[in-house]
C-alpha positions in Angstrom: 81.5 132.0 120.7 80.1 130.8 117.3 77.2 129.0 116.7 78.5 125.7 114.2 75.3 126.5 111.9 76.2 130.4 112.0 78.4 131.2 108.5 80.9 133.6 108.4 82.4 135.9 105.8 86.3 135.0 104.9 89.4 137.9 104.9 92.7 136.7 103.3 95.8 138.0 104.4 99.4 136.8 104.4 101.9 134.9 106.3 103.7 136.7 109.0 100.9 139.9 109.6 102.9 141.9 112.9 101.3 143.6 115.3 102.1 146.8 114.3 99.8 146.4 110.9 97.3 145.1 113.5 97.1 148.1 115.6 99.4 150.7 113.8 102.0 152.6 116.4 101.1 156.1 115.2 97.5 155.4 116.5 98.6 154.0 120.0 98.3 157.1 121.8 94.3 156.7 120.9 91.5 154.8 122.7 90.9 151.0 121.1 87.9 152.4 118.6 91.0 154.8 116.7 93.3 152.1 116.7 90.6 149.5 115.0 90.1 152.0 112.5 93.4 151.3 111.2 93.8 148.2 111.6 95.3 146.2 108.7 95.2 149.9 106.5 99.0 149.3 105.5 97.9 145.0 104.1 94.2 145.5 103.4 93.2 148.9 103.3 89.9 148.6 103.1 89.2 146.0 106.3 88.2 148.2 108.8 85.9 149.7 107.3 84.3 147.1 105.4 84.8 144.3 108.3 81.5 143.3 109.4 80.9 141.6 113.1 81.1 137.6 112.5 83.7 137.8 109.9 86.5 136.0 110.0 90.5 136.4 108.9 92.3 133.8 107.8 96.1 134.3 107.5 99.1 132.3 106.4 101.9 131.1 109.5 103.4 133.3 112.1 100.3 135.9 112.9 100.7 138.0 115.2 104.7 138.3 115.3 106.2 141.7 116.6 105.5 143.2 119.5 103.1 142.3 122.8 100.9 144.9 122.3 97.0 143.6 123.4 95.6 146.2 121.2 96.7 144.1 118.2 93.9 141.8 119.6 91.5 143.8 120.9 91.6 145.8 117.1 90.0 142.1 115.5 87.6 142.5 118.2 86.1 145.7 118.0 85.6 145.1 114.7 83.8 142.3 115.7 85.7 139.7 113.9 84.5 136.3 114.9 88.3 134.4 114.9 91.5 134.3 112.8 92.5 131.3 111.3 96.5 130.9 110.4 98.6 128.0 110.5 100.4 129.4 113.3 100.4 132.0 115.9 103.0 134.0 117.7 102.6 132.8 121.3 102.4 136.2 122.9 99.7 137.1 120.4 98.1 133.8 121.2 97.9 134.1 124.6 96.7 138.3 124.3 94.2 137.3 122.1 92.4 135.1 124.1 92.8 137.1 126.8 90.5 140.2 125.2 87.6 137.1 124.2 89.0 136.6 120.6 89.1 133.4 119.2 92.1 132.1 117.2 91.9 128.5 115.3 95.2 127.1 114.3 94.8 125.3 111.2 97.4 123.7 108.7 95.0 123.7 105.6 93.8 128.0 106.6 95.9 128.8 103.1 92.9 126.6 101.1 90.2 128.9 102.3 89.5 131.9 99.9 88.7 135.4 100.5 84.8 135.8 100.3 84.2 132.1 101.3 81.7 131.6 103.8 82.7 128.9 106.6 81.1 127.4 109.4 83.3 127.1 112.9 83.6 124.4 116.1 86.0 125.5 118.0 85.7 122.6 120.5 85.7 120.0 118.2 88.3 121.5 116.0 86.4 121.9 112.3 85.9 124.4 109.9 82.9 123.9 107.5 82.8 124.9 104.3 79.5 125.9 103.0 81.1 125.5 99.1 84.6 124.1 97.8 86.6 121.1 98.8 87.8 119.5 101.1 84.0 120.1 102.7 85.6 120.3 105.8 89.3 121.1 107.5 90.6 120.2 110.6 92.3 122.1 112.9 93.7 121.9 116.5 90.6 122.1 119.2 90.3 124.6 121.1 90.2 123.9 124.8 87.2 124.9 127.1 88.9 127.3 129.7 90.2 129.1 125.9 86.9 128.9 124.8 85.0 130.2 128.1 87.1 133.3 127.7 86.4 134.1 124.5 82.3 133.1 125.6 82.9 136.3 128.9 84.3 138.6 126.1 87.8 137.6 127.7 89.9 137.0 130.9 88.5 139.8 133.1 85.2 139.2 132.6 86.0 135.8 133.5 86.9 136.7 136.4 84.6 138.7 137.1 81.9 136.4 137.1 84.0 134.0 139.4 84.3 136.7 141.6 80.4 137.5 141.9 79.7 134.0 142.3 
């Protein structure tokens, strides 16, 4: 999970990103590390490769639409993207992503961030910093602790792993 003093780096994209520009179909038949490689190429081109671990992407409404594919996940988090930020989320998306430890905030205000901004998160208490621009601060739904303990364990297996050993 973040730290709330940690800053992170801000990707735009726009509403209604599907899985498919997440983790491209022609690269399904590869391992997870391919399939990151591509990720976003057909919206941002350059992301993958210029993604660095404790960025962040910010989207407009309905990310994650398409198809259940968990590599569409798992993609944001080999790249070691810190969250996504939209206004709204598909559920299946929702549910995958915090499944493979990645961290989604739903926020109405995500469209006022801009790309390059740096940003502060608290998941649990549902606030996004901003270390420049206005409003200083946007709220956004809290994430719960059993959502955030999985993305802590890196997701729902090692989860329950740990329960298991314990």
């Amino acid at each position: 999970m973040t730290d709330p003093s940690t800053t992170h780096r801000v990707w735009r994209v726009g509403a209604d990103i599907d899985t498919d520009a997440l983790a491209p179909g022609a690269y399904m038949k590869f391992g997870i590390d391919e399939i990151a490689r591509h990720c976003l190429q057909r919206v941002r081109p350059e992301f993958a490769a210029q993604a660095r671990p404790g960025d962040v992407l910010v989207a407009g409404p309905n990310f994650g639409i398409g198809s259940s594919r968990e590599q569409a996940a798992a993609a944001l988090v080999r790249l070691g993207i810190a969250a996504v930020v939209a206004p709204s989320f598909n559920g299946l998306y929702f549910r995958n992503a915090f499944n493979v430890g990645l961290l989604l905030l739903t926020c109405a205000q995500a469209e006022t961030l801009a790309e390059g901004e740096r940003i502060t998160l608290d998941p649990a208490a549902g606030r996004i910093g901003r270390v420049q621009g206005e409003p200083a601060e946007l709220h956004c739904d809290a994430v719960p602790g059993f959502l955030l303990e999985m993305v802590q364990a890196g997701g729902l297996l090692n989860v329950l792993k740990q329960r298991k050993s314990h």
